[in-house]
C-alpha positions as CSV (number, residue, x, y, z in Angstrom):
1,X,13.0,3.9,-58.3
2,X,10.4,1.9,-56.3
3,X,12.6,0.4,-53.9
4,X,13.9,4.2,-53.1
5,X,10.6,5.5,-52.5
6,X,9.9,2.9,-50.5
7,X,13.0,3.1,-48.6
8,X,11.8,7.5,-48.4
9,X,8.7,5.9,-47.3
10,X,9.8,4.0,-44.8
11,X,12.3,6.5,-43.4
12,X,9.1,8.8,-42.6
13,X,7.4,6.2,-40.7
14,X,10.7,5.6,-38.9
15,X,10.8,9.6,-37.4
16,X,7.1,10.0,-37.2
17,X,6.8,6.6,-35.0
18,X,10.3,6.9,-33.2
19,X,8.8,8.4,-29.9
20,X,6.2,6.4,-29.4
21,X,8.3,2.7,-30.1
22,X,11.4,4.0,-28.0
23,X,9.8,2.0,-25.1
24,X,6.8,0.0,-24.5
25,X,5.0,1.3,-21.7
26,X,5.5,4.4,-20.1
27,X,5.7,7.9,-21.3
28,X,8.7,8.6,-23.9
29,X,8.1,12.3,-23.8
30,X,11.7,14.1,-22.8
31,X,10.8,17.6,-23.3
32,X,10.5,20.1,-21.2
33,X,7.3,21.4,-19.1
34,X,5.4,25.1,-19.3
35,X,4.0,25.9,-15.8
36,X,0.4,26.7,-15.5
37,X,-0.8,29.4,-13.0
38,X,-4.3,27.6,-13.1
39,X,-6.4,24.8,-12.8
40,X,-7.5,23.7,-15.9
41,X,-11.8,23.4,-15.8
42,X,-13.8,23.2,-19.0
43,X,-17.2,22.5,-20.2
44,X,-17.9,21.8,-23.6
45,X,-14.3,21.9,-24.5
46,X,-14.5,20.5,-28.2
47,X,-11.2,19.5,-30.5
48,X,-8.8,20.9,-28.4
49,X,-5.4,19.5,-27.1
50,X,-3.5,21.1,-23.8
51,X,0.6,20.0,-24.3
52,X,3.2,20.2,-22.5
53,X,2.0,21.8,-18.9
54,X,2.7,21.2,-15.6
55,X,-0.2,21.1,-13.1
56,X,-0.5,21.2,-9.5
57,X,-2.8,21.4,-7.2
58,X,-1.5,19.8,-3.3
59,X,-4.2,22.0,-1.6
60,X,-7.5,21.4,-2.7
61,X,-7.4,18.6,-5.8
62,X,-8.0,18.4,-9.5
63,X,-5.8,19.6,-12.2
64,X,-8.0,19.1,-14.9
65,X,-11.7,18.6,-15.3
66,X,-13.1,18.6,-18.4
67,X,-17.5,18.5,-18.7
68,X,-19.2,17.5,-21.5
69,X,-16.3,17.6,-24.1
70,X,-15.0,15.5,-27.1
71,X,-12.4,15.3,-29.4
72,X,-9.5,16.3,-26.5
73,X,-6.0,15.0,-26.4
74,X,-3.8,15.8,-23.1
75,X,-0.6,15.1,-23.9
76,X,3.3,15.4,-22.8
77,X,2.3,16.8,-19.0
78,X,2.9,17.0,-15.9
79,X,0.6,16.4,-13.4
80,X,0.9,16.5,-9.0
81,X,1.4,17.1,-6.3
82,X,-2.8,16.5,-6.0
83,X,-5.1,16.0,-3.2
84,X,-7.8,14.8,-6.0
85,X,-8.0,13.0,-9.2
86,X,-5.4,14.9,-11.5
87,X,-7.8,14.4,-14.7
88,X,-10.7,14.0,-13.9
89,X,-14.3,13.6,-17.0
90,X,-17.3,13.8,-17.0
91,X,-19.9,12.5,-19.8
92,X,-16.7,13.0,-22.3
93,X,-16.1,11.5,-25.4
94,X,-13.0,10.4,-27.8
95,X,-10.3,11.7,-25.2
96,X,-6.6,10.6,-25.3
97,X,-4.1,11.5,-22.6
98,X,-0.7,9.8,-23.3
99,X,3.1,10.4,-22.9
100,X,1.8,12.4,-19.4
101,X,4.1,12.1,-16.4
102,X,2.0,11.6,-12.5
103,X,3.6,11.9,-9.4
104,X,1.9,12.3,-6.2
105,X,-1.8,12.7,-6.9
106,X,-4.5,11.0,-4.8
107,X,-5.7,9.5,-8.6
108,X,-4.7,9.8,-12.0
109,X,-7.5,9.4,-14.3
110,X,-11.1,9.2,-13.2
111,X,-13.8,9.1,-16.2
112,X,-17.5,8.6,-15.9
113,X,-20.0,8.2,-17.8
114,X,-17.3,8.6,-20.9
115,X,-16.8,7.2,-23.7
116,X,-13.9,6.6,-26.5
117,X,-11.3,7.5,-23.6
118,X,-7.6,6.6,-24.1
119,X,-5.0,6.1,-21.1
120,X,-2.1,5.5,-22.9
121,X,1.5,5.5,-22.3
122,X,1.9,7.7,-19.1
123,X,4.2,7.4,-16.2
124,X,2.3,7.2,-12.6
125,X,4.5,7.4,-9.4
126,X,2.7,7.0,-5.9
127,X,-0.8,6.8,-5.9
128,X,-1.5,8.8,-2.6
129,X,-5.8,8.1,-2.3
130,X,-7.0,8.0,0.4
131,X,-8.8,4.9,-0.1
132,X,-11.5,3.9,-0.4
133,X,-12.3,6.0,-3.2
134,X,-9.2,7.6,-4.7
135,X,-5.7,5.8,-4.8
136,X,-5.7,4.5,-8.8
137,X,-3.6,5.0,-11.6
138,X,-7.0,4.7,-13.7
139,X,-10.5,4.3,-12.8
140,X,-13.1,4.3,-15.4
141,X,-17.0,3.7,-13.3
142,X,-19.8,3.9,-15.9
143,X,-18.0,4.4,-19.2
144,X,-19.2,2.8,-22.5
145,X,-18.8,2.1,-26.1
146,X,-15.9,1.5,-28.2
147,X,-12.3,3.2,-27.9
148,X,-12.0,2.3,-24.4
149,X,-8.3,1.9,-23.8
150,X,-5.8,2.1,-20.9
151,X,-2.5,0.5,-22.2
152,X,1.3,0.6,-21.9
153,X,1.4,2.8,-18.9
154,X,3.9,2.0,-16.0
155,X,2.9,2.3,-12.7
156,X,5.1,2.6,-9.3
157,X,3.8,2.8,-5.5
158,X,6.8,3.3,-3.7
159,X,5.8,1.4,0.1
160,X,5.6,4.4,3.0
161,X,4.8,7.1,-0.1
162,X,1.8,6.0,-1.4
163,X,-1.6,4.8,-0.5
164,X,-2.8,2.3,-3.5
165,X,-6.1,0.9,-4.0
166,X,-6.8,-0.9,-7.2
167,X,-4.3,0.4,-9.6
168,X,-6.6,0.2,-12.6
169,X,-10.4,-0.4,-12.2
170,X,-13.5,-1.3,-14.4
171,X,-16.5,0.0,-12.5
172,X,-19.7,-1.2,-14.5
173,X,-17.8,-0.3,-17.9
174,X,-19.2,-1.9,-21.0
175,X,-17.3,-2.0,-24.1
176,X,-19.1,-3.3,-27.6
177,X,-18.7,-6.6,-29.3
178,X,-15.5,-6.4,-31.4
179,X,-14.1,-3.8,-29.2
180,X,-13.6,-4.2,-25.7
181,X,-12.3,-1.8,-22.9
182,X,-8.4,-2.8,-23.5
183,X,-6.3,-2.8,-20.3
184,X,-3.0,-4.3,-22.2
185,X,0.9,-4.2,-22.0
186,X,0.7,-2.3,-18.8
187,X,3.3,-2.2,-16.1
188,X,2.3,-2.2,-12.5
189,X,4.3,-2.7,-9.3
190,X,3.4,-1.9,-5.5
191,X,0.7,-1.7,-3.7
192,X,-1.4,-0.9,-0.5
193,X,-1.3,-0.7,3.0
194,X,-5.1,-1.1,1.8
195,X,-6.0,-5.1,2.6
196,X,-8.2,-4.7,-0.3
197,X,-6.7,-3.3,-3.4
198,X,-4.3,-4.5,-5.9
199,X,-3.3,-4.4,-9.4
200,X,-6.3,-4.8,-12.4
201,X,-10.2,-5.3,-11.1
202,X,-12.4,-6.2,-14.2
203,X,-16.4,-6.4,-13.4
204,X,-16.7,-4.0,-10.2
205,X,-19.7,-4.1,-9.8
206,X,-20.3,-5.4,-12.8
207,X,-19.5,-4.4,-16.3
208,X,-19.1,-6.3,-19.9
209,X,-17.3,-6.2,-22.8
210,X,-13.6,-6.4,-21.2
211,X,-10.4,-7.5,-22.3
212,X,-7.0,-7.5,-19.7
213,X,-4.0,-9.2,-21.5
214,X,-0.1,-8.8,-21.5
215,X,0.6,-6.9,-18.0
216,X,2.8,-7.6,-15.7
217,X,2.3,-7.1,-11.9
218,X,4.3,-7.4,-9.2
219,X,4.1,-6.9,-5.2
220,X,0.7,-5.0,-6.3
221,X,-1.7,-5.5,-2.9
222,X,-3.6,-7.4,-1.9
223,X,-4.3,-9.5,-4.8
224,X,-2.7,-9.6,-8.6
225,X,-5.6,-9.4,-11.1
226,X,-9.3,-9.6,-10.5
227,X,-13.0,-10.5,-12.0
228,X,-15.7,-9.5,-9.2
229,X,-18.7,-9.9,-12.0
230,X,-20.2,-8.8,-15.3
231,X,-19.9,-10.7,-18.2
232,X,-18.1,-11.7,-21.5
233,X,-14.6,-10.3,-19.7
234,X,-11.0,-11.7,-21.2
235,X,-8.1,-12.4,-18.9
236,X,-5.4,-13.6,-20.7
237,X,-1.5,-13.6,-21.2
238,X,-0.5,-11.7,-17.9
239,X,2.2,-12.5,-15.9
240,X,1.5,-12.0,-12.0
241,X,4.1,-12.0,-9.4
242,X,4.3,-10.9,-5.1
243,X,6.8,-11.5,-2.5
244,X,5.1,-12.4,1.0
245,X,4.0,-9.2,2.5
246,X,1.3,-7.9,4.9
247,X,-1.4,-7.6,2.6
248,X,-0.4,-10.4,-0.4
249,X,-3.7,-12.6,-0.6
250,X,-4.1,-14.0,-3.8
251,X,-2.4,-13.4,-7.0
252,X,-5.5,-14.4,-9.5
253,X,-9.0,-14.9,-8.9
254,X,-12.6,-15.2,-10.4
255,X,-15.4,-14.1,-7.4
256,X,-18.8,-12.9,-8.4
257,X,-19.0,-9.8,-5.8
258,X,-22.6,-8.5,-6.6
259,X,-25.6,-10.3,-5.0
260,X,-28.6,-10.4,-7.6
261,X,-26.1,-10.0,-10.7
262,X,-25.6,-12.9,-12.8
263,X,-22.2,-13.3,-13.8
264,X,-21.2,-15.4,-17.1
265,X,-18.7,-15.6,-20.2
266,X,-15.3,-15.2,-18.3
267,X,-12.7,-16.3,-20.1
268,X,-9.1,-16.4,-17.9
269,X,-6.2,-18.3,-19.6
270,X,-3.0,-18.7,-20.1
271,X,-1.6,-16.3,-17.3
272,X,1.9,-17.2,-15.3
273,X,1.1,-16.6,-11.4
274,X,3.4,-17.1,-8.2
275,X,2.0,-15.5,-5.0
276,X,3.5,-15.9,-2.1
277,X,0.5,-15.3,0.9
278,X,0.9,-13.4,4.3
279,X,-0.1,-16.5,5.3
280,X,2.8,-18.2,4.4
281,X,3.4,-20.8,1.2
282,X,1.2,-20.0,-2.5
283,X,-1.7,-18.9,-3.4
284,X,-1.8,-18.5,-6.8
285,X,-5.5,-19.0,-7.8
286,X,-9.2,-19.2,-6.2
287,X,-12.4,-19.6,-7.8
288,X,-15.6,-18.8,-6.1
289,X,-17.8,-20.8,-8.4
290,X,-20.2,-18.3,-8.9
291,X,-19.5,-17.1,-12.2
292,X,-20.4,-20.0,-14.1
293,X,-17.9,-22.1,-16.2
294,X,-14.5,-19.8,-16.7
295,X,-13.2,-20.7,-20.3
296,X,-9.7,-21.7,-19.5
297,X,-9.3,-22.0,-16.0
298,X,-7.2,-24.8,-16.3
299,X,-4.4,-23.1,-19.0
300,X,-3.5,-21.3,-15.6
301,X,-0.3,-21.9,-14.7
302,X,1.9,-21.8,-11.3
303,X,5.4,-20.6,-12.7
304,X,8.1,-21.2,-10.0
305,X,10.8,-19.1,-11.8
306,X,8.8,-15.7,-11.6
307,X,10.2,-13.2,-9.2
308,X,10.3,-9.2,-9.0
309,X,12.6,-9.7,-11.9
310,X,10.0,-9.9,-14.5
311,X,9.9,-5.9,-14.4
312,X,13.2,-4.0,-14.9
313,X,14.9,-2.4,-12.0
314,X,13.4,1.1,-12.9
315,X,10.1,1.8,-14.7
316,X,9.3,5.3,-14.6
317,X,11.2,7.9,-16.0
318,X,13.1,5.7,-18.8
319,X,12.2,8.2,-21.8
320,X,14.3,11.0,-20.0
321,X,17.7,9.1,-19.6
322,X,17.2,7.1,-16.9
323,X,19.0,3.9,-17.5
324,X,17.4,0.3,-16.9
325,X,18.7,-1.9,-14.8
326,X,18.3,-5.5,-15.4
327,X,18.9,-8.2,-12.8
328,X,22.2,-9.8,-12.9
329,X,20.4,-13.2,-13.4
330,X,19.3,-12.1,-16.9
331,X,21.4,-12.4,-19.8
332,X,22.7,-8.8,-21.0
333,X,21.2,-7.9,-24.8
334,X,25.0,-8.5,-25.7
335,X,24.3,-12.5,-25.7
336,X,21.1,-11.5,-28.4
337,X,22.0,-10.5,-31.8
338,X,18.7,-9.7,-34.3
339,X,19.8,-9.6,-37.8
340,X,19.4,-8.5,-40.7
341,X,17.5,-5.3,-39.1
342,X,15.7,-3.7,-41.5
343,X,14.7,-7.0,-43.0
344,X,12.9,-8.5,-45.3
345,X,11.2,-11.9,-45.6
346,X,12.8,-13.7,-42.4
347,X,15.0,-11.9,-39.3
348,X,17.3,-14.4,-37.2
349,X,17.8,-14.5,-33.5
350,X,20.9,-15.6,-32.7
351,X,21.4,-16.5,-28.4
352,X,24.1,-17.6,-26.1
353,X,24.5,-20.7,-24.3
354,X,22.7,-19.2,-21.1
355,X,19.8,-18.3,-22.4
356,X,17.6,-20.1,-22.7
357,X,13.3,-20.7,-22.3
358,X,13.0,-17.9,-24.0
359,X,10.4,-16.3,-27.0
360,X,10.5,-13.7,-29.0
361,X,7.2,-11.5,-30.2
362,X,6.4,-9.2,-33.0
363,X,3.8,-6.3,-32.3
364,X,2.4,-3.8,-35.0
365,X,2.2,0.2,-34.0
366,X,-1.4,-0.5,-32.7
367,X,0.1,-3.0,-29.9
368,X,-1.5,-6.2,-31.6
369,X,0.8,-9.3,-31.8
370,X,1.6,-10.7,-35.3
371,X,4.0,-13.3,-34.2
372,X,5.5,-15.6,-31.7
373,X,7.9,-17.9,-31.5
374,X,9.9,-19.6,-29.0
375,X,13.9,-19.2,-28.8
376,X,15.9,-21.7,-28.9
377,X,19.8,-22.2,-28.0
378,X,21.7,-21.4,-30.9
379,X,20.3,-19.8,-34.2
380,X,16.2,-19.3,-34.6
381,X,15.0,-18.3,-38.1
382,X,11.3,-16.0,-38.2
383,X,9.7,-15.8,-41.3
384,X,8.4,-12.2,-41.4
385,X,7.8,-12.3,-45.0
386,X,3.9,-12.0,-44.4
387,X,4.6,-8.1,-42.2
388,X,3.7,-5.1,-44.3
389,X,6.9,-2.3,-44.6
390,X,6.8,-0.6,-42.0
391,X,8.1,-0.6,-38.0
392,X,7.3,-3.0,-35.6
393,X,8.2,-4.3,-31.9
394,X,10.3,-7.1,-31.0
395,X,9.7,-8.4,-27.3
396,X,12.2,-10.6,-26.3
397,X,11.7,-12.9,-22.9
398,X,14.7,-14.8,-21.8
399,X,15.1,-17.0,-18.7
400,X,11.1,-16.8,-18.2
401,X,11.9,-13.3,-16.7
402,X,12.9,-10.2,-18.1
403,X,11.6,-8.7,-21.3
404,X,13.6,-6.9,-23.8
405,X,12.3,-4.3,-26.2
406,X,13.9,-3.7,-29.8
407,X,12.6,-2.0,-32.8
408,X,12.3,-4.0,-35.8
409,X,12.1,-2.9,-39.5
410,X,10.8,-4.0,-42.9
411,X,12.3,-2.9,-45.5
412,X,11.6,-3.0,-49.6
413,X,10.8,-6.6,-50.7
């Protein structure tokens, strides 16, 4: 009787949870949309949520605004074409937008002076700007406090239909201790013509309390991922890749941008970079020394196998059929066998001969990683006998490249 209710138990999870594991980043709403006849403009707009609209507004900008408001969730829409910022808050609290679908809007998300906001699993297509100014996929200037989160989203600039500037940006943001602004698991590809933007800027103009781990960038600007100041700021994990272009500068770098601003506690490890200059050859990494000592600068590593490959083909859009396409240098999931699936105390990953530098990661629902291991040719053996029932995330990286995605489950022990 126990192991049935758990098994009942477990089921529930399963359907409640399904949407929002079917893919890591991006938005996994495949409804349908409602039209709205109006801009949406609110202040003190308390414990609400708007679902499932569509929202334009090419002639004069915003499609929402929201004043003085808490407790909001904007989810499962639509937003653009927009000649502004498509959501944009103002001295907000605790609001979530996720599983929302951009396209053509000079921003997406512009917050200030917020708090407790949540950016989380959207599609964003062509960031349009103009810049300076507008051209992000999220921009949070003056925010604070805890629940600061833009995660999992996937973003795409298509070259001669967008006008990028720095896809996502920190502008004096502070988190808390024990809860940082989270920019994590995102997905981010293309950039400019600016000769100044590019993929993730932490510390604009300064800013504490921030935490940028597990993206993946590619041909994003000008440069990959930033620090330009502030303090106690966590750059870790990413994986950072651009073809020569125009604009390509620098794929990772540490530069204290604010005269009269200390900067100190930056921590940036452990991130895989190849960028290839406008200049011709790399340049992978620059450190201004003016930020103090940066914990970790030398766990920074030049990875000659990166290419564009490291994102899938397609990245927006996957939730509503559109199939991934994988590069044909990348073994197909067919050479991966998981099993057993559900589990219970240990799963095994079982590869082919051509696969090979390779590891394989457990997340909980929250996004945190539980485990990693490498892969090795043959059979690997994971003890998951310390996971709690429930589902989880497998990411799967093969050949240094491309990431696969599965869904794992523990069953009754």
């Amino acid at each position: 009787m126990k192991t049935i209710k758990k098994y009942i138990v477990l089921s529930f999870i399963f359907t409640v949870l399904f949407q929002c594991l079917s893919f890591g980043q991006g938005s996994t709403y495949a409804g349908a949309f409602r039209t709205s006849t109006q801009i949406l403009y609110y202040n003190g707009y308390n414990n609400q949520t708007i679902d499932g609209l569509q929202i334009a507004n090419p002639a004069s900008g915003r499609c929402i605004a929201l004043e003085n408001s808490t407790n909001v969730t904007i989810q499962n829409c639509k937003f653009g074409p927009s000649q502004d910022v498509a959501i944009y808050l103002y001295k907000c609290t605790n609001i979530t937008i996720k599983n929302c679908t951009f396209e053509n809007i000079a921003s997406g998300l512009l917050a200030e002076y917020s708090s407790g906001i949540k950016f989380i699993y959207n599609d964003v297509k062509n960031c349009l700007g103009p810049t300076p100014g507008r051209g992000q996929m999220a921009h949070l200037v003056n925010c604070s406090g805890g629940g600061n989160q833009i995660n999992f989203n996937s973003c795409e600039n298509i070259s001669g239909q967008s006008s990028a500037e720095d896809i996502i940006n920190l502008g004096s943001s502070d988190g808390i201790v024990g809860d940082p602004i989270q920019v994590k698991g995102n997905w981010l590809r293309g950039g400019g013509p600016s000769s100044t933007g590019g993929g993730i800027m932490t510390g604009d103009s300064g800013g504490s309390w921030q935490l940028v781990e597990d993206n993946i960038c590619v041909n994003t600007g000008n440069y990959g991922i930033a620090n330009a100041g502030g303090h106690d700021i966590i750059i870790r994990n990413n994986k950072i890749y651009s073809a020569k272009t125009d604009i390509s500068n620098v794929g990772l770098y540490v530069w204290n941008q604010q005269s009269g601003l200390t900067s100190y506690n930056i921590t940036i490890e452990n991130n895989q970079v190849l960028w290839n200059s406008k200049n011709g050859g790399l340049n992978n990494f620059w450190n201004a020394e003016n930020s103090g000592t940066v914990v970790g600068w030398s766990t920074n590593t030049s990875n000659s196998t990166l290419n564009s490959a490291i994102l899938p083909t397609i990245i927006i859009g996957r939730a509503k059929g559109v199939t991934t396409e994988i590069s044909s240098t990348v073994p197909s999931t067919n050479e991966i066998k998981i099993y057993p699936n559900p589990a219970t105390d240990h799963i095994t990953i079982e590869t082919s001969q051509t696969v090979k530098n390779g590891s394989i990661s457990i997340y909980n629902i929250k996004g945190q990683k539980l485990i990693e291991q490498s892969l090795k040719i043959g059979n690997t053996d994971l003890d998951t006998q310390n996971l709690a029932l429930g589902v989880y995330i497998m990411r799967i990286s093969i050949n240094n490249n491309q990431t696969e995605e599965k869904k794992l489950i523990i069953g009754a022990k």
